[in-house]
VEXDOVO-171476 format. One line per 4 residues: for each residue x, y, z of C-alpha. Coordinates in Angstrom, 2 decimals. Last residue first. Example, Ala and Ser with C-alpha at 12.3 -4.5 7.8 and 13.67 -1.06 7.14 Angstrom:
! VEXDOVO-171476
13.67/-1.06/7.14  12.30/-4.50/7.80 .
//
This chain:
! VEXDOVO-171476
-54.35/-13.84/26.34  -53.64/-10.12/27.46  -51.39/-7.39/26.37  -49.89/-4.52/28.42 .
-46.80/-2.38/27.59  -45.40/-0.22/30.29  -44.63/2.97/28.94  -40.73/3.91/29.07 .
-37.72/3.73/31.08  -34.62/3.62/28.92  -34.00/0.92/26.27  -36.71/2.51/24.10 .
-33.98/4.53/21.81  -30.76/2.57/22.59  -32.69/-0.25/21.04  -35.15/-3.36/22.46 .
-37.73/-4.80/19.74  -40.55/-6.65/20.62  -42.81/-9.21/19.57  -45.60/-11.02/21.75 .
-46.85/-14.23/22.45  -49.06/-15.30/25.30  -49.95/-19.23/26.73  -52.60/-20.23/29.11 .
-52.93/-24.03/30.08  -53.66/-22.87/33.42  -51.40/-25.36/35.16  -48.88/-25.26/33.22 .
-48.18/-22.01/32.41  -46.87/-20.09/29.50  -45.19/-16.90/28.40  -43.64/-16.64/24.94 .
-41.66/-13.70/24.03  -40.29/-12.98/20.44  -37.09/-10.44/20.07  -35.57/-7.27/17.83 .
-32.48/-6.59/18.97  -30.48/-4.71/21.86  -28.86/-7.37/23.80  -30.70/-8.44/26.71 .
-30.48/-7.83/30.58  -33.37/-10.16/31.76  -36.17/-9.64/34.39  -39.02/-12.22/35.34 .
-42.01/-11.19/37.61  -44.87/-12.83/39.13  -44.27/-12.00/42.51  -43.11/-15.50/43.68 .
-40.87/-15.53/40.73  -41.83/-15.68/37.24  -39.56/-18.71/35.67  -36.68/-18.92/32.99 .
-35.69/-18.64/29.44  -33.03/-16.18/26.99  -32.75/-18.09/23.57  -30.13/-16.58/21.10 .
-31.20/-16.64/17.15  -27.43/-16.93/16.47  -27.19/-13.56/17.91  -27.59/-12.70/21.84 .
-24.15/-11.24/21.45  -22.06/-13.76/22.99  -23.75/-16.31/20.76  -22.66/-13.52/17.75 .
-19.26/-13.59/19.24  -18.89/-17.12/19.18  -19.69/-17.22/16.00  -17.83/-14.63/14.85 .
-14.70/-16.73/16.41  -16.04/-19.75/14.85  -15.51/-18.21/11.50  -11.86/-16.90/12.22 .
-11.01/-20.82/13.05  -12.80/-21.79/9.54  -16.49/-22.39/9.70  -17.72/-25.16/7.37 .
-19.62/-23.89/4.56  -18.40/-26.35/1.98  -16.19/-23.98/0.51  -14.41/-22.56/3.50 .
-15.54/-20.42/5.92  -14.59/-17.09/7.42  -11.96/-16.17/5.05  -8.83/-14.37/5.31 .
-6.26/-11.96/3.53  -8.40/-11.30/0.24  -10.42/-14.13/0.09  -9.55/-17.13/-2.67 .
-10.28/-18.43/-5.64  -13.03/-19.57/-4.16  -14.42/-17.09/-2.44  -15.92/-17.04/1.45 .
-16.64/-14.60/3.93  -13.98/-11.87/4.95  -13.92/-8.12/4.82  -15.54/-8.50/8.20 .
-18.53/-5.22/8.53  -18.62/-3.39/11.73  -21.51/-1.20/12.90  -21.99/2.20/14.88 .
-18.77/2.62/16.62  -19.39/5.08/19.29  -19.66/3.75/22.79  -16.60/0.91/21.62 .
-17.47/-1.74/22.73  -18.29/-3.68/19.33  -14.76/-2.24/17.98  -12.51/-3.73/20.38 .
-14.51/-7.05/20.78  -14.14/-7.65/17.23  -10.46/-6.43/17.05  -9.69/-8.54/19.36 .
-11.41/-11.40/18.26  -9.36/-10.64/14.33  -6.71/-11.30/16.81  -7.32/-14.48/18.05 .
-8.62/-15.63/15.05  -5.07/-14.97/13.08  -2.51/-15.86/16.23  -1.56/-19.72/15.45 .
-2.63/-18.94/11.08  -0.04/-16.03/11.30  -1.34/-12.59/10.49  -3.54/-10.89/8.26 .
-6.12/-9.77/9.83  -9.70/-8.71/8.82  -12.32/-6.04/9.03  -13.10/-3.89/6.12 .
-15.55/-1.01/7.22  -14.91/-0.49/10.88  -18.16/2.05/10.92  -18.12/5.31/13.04 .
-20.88/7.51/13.04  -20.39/11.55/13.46  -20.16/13.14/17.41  -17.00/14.58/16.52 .
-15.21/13.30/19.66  -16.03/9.94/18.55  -12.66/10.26/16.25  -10.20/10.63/18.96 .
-12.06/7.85/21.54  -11.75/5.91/18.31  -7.98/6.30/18.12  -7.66/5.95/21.50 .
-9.13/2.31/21.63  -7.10/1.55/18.63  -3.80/2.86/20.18  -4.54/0.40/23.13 .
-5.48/-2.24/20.58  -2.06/-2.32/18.96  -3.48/-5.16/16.56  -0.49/-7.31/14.90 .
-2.02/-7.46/11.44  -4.64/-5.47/11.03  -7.09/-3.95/8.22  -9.47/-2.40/9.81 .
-10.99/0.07/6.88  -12.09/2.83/9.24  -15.00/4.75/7.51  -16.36/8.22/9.48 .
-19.43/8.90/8.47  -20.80/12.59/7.10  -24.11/14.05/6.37  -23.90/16.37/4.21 .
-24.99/19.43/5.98  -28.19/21.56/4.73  -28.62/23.53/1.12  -24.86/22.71/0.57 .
-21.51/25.00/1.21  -18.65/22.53/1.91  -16.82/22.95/5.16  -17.79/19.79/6.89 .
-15.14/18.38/3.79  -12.50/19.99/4.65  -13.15/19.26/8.43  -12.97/16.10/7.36 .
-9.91/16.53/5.77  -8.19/17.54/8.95  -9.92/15.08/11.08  -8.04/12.02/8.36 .
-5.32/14.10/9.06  -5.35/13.93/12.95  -6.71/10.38/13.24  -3.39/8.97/11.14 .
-3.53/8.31/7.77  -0.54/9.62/5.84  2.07/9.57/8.68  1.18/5.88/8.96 .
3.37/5.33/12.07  0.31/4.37/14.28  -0.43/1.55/12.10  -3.91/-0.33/12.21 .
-6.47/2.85/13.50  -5.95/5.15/10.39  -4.03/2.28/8.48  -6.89/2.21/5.80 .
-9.54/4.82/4.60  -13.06/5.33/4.27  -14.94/8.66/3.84  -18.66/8.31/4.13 .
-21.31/9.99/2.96  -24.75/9.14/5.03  -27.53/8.26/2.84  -30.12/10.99/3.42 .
-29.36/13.53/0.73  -29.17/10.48/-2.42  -28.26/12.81/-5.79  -26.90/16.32/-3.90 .
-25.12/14.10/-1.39  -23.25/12.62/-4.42  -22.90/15.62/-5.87  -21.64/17.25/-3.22 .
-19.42/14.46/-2.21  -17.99/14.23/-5.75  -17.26/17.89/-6.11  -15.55/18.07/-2.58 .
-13.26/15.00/-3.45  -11.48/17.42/-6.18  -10.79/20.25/-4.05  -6.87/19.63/-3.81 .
-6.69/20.15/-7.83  -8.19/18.44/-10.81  -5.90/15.44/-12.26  -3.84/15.45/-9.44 .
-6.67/15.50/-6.84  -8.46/12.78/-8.74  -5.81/10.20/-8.80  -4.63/11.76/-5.42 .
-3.60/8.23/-2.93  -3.33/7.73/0.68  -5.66/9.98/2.37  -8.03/9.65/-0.48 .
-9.09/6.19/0.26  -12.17/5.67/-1.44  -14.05/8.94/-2.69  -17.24/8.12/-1.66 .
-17.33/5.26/0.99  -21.87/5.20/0.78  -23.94/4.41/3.28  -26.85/2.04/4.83 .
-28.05/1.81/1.07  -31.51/1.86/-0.90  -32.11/5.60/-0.92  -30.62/6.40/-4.09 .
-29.31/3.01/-5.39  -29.34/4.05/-9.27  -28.49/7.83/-8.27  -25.78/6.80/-6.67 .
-24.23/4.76/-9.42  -25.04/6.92/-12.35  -25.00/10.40/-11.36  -21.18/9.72/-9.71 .
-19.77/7.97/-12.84  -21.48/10.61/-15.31  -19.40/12.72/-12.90  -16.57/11.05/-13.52 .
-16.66/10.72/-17.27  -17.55/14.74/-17.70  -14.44/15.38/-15.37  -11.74/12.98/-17.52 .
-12.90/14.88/-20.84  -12.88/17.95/-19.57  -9.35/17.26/-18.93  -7.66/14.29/-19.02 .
-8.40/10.47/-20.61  -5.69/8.22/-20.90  -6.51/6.37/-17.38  -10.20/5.95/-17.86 .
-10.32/3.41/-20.22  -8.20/0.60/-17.99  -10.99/1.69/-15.34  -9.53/3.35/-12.47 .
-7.92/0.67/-9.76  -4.69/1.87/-10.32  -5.22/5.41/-10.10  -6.14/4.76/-6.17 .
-9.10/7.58/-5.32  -11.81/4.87/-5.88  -15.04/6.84/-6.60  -18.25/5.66/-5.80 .
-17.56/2.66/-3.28  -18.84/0.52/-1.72  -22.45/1.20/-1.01  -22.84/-0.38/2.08 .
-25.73/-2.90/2.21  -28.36/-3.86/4.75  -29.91/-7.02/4.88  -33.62/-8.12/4.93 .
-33.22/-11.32/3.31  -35.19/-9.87/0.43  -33.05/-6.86/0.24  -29.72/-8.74/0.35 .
-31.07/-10.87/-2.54  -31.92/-7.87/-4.39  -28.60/-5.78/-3.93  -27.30/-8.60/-5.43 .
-28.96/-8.77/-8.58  -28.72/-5.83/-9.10  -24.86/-5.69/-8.45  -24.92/-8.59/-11.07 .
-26.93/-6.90/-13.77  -25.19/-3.30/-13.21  -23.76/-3.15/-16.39  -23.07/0.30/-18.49 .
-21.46/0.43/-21.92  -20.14/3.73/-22.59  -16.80/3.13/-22.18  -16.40/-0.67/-21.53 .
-15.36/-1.98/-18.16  -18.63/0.40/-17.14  -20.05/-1.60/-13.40  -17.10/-3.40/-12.60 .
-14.48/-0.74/-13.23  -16.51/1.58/-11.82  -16.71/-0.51/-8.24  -20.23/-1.49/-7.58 .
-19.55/-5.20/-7.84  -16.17/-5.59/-6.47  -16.13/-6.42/-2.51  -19.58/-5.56/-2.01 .
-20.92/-4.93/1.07  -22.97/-6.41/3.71  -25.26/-6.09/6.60  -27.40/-7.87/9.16 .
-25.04/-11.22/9.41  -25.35/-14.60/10.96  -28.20/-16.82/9.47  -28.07/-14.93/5.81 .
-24.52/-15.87/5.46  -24.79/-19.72/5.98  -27.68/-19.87/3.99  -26.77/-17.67/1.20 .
-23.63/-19.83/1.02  -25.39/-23.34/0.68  -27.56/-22.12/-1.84  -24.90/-20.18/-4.21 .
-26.99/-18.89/-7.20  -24.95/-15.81/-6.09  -23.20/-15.92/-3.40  -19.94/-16.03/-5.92 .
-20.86/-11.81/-6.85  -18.74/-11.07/-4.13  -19.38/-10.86/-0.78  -18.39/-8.11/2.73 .
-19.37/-9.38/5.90  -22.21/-7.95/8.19  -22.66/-6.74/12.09  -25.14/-3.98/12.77 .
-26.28/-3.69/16.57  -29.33/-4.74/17.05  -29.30/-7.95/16.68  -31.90/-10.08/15.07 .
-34.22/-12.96/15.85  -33.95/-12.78/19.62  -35.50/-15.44/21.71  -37.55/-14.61/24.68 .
-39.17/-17.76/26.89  -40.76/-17.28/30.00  -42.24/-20.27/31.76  -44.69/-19.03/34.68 .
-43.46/-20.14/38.07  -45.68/-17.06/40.09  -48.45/-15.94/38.78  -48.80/-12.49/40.39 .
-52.82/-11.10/40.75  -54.38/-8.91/38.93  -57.94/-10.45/39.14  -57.94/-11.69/36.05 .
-54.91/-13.49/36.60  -50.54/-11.57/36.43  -47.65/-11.68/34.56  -44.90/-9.19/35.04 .
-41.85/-9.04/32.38  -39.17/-6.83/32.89  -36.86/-6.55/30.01  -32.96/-4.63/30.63 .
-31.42/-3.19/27.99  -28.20/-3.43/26.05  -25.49/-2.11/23.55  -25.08/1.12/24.82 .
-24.63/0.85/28.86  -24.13/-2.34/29.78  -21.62/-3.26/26.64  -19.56/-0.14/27.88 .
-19.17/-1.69/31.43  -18.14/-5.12/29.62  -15.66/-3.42/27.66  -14.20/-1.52/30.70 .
-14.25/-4.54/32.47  -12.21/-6.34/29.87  -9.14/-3.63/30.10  -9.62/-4.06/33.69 .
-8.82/-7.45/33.58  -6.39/-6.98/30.62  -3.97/-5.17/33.49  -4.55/-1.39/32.46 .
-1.28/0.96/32.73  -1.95/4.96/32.11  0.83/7.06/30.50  -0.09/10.55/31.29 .
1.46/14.10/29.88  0.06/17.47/30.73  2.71/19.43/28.98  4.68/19.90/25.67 .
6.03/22.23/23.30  7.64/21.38/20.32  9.83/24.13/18.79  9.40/24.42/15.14 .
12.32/24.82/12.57  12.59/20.84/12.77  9.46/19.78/11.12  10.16/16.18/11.06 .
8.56/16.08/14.51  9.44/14.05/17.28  8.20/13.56/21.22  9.86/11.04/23.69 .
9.31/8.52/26.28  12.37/6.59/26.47  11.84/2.93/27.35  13.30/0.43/30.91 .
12.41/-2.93/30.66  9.20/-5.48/30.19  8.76/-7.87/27.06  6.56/-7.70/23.85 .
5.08/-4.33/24.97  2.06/-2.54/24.27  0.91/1.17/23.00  -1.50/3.80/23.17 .
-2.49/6.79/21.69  -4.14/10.38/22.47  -3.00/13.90/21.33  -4.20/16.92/22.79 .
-3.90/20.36/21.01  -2.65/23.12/22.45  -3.17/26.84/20.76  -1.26/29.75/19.68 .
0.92/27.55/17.15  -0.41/23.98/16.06  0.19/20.81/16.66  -0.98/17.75/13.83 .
-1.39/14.50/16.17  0.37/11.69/16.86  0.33/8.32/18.19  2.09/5.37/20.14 .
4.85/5.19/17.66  7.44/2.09/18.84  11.03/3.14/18.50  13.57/0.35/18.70 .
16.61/0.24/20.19  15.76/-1.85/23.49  12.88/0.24/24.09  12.23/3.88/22.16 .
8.78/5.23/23.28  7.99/7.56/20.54  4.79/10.43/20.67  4.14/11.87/17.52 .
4.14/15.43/16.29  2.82/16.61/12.90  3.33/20.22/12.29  1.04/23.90/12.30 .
2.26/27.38/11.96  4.67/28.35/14.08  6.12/27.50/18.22  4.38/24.37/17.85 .
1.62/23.05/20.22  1.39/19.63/22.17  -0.97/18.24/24.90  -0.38/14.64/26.35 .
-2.20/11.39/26.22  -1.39/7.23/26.54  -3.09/4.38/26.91  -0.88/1.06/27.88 .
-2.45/-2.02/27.98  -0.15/-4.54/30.28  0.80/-8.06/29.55  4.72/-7.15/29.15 .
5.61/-4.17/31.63  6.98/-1.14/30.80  9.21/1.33/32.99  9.67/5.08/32.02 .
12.50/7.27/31.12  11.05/10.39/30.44  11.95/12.33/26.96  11.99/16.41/25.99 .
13.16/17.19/22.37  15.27/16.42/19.26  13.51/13.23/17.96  13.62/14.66/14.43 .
17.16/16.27/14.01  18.56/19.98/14.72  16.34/21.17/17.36  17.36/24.33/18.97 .
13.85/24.43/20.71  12.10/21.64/23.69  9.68/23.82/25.64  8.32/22.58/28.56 .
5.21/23.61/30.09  3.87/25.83/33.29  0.70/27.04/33.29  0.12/30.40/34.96 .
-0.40/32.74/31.84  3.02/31.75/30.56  4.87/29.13/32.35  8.22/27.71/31.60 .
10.38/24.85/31.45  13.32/25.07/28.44  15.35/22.67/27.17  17.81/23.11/23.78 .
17.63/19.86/21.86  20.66/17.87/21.03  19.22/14.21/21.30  16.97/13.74/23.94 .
16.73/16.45/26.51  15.59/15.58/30.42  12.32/14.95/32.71  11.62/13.41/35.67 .
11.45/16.51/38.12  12.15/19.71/35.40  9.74/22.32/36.72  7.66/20.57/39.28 .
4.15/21.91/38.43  5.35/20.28/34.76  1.80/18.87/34.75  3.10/14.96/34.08 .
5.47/14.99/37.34  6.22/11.80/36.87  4.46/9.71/34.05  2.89/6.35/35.96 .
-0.98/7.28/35.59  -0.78/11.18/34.61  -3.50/12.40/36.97  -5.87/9.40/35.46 .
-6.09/12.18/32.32  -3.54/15.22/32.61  -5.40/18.44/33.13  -6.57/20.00/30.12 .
-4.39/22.07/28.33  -4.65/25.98/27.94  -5.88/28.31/24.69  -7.68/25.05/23.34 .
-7.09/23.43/19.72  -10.62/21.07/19.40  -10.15/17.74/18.82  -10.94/16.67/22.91 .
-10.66/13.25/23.68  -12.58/11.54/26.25  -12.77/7.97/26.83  -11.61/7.95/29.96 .
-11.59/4.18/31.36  -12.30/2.86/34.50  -9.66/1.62/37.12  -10.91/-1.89/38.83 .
-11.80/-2.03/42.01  -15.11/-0.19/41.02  -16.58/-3.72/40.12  -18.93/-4.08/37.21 .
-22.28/-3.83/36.83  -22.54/-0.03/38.81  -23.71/1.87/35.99  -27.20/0.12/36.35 .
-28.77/-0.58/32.69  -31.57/1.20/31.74  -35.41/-0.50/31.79  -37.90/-1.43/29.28 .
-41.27/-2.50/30.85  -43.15/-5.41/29.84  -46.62/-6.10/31.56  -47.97/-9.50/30.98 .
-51.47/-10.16/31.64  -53.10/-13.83/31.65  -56.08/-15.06/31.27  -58.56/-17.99/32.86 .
-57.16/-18.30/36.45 .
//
């Protein structure tokens, strides 16, 4: 037996891994205003009569709304009109249970124009928001959320607006329950499908036959799937930190260092020596980096020279801004946030008008075309009663945005800053199912928790988990790591580079993960073969064998591109 052969094929996933006693989850959301609802999802889980086939079975007014069930074109719905006050409309009195996951859909349109809507369950006197979405005349529009409970009892199900001219109409309502058994299969189901793949290994003689017992050893050297931490310009020079960074994460941003007040404190006076400098570390460790960020939209975080100046003035400053930073990094960066949170706050909108943001993503694209653009904003999957940040108006100036007239699209991310305290994760969930629905990449930009030091790393694991599952979050970067004067709600270590309790839990995730430089070993069986479901990641195989004294490397990488059936691959010793 003088060589060996090893055949490595890379196989899908089975969709059967978990259990079928467990409910799955529908991660569809539609964005799109339809001429008739969809059917309620999971047939409207515990809502009664969620379709309105039933005319007014489990339903009633809340507060001095005028109630009307109809049908128009064969679908029935309820219209709740005469409203007076907010949370005039329809409600259902439903039961909720402490420990459960509650997701949560129905379709809404407005008798004119277009208004916010949210969906209110009010328990024990106070109202918890489990989404909303902006409804619109003509059409229906679906809104998704979710919610939990501190402690079981009776809740009103209800529907507000603070547009009280318009009549709120509603239908195809479910509330579906998930134990957090089923909640984890559904993670572990998603898992199977996009973040792994399945090796098959074959080794066989000379004469192409099995060798069975042969010692198989695959050990991954980076994940696939991107996972950083934002730094500041303390890594730098910092042995001890570099280390510890560089053996966990594949991508970073910077917490300060590209910001325009960091880069021209001075009018006129440019400095990028320490961003430099850290973009080259990063690069010769092989790490990523967001740009972070172009434009901060937040007046108070303008330059101290920039706030007198107006007019042409003001303009001629920012786009010298935009020209200088992007192009400087053109084509170096996993991304750029562009116009930083400019959901919340207008410094350039009320200097210029409500088009500002176009003329810095145009130019911007215009200066790097292949580095996706990204908006990036907070509270949009955190708080649910964030009127100002919700999925449906971050969509709605997205769709601004989509509209702008370029040679080609700009390509667009979608940023979700992920800064929690008490995680809804049911509304999270939802919120992403919302925002996947327009195909773009999602990145959880900012990641951290503030939140007592007993529930802090359990938390920021929810959120971990939450995010990683999801089909079509694309990376997450921790807004974490370690500074010395202190991090901005949390660090990961502390300053001799021991974890901290949220540190171990990204350890434990990036074990989990196949990270950590993960080791995956066993035997050939009695057909020569060895199989493994493996994260996606880039990966070294040894094969051995005693008693031939024959030994074969290889290098591989395993993505959602080559993680379906493909050529065998054949290599001999």
């Amino acid at each position: 037996m003088k060589l060996l052969v090893l055949l490595l094929a890379l196989c899908c996933l089975s969709l059967s891994r978990c259990e079928e006693k467990y409910v799955p989850y529908d991660y569809s959301a539609t964005i799109e205003c339809l001429g008739n609802p969809n059917k309620p999802q999971y047939n409207g889980g515990i809502i009664v009569n969620p379709d309105l086939q039933n005319g007014s079975q489990g339903w009633s007014q809340i507060g001095n709304a005028k109630v009307d069930f109809t049908e128009f074109g064969g679908n029935k719905f309820v219209i709740a009109r005469g409203r007076n006050q907010s949370f005039d409309s329809v409600s259902q009195k439903v039961y909720l249970e402490k420990g459960l996951l509650y997701t949560f859909s129905a379709w809404l349109q407005v008798s004119q124009g277009n208004a916010p809507v949210r969906a209110v369950f009010k328990k024990n006197g106070e109202n918890k928001h489990a989404g909303s979405v902006i409804a619109e005349s003509k059409c229906w529009s679906m809104l998704k959320g979710g919610l939990t409970v501190d402690e079981s009892g009776p809740a009103d199900l209800y529907f507000e607006s603070e547009d009280t001219t318009a009549e709120i109409w509603v239908d195809s309502v479910s509330l579906q329950p998930f134990t957090q058994e089923e909640w984890n299969s559904h993670h572990e189901q998603s898992i199977n499908m996009m973040r792994k793949g399945s090796v098959k290994i074959k080794a066989v003689n000379s004469a192409g036959e099995p060798v069975p017992n042969a010692t198989i050893s695959i050990l991954q050297n980076r994940l696939g799937f991107p996972f950083g931490c934002a730094v500041e310009s303390n890594i730098l020079g910092n042995q001890a930190y570099q280390d510890w960074f560089t053996k966990r994460f594949t991508v970073t941003a910077f917490g300060n260092e590209m910001k325009w007040y960091s880069t021209e404190a001075v009018r006129g006076k440019e400095d990028y020596s320490t961003a430099d400098a850290m973009v080259k570390l990063f690069q010769q460790h092989g790490i990523a980096i967001r740009g972070h960020n172009i434009i901060w939209d937040n007046p108070i975080y303008q330059p101290s020279w920039v706030k007198s100046l107006n007019g042409p003035d003001l303009y001629n400053a920012v786009k010298r801004r935009v020209f200088s930073v992007v192009s400087r990094y053109k084509g170096q960066l996993a991304g750029w946030d562009v116009v930083n949170e400019n959901l919340h706050f207008s410094f350039l909108e009320d200097k210029f008008g409500p088009k500002a943001s176009y003329n810095v993503f145009e130019q911007a694209h215009s200066l790097d075309p292949r580095t996706t653009m990204f908006m990036n904003e907070y509270n949009t999957l955190e708080q649910p009663g964030d009127s100002a940040s919700t999925p449906a108006r971050y969509l709605q100036k997205l769709r601004e945005l989509q509209s702008i007239h370029v040679a080609g699209n700009i390509p667009l991310g979608i940023g979700l800053q992920s800064h929690f305290s008490t995680p809804n994760i049911p509304y999270m969930r939802s919120a992403l199912d919302t925002f996947a629905a327009t195909g773009l990449p999602i990145w959880l930009t900012e990641v951290d928790v503030g939140a007592p030091p007993n529930v802090q790393a359990n938390y920021f694991e929810q959120v971990l988990r939450e995010g990683h599952a999801h089909p079509q979050v694309k990376g997450m970067v921790t807004w974490s790591g370690y500074n010395p004067k202190g991090c901005y709600r949390m660090c990961l270590t502390d300053g001799n580079f021991k974890n901290l309790p949220t540190g171990d839990v990204v350890d434990k995730l990036l074990r989990e993960w196949g990270g950590l430089r993960g080791q995956t070993t066993g035997l050939t069986d009695a057909d020569g073969f060895f199989e493994a479901s493996l994260f996606h990641g880039d990966y070294d195989l040894d094969i051995s064998h005693p008693l031939t004294n024959s030994t074969a490397s290889h290098s591989f990488k395993l993505s959602s591109e080559n993680s379906h059936p493909s050529p065998s691959i054949v290599f001999r010793v």
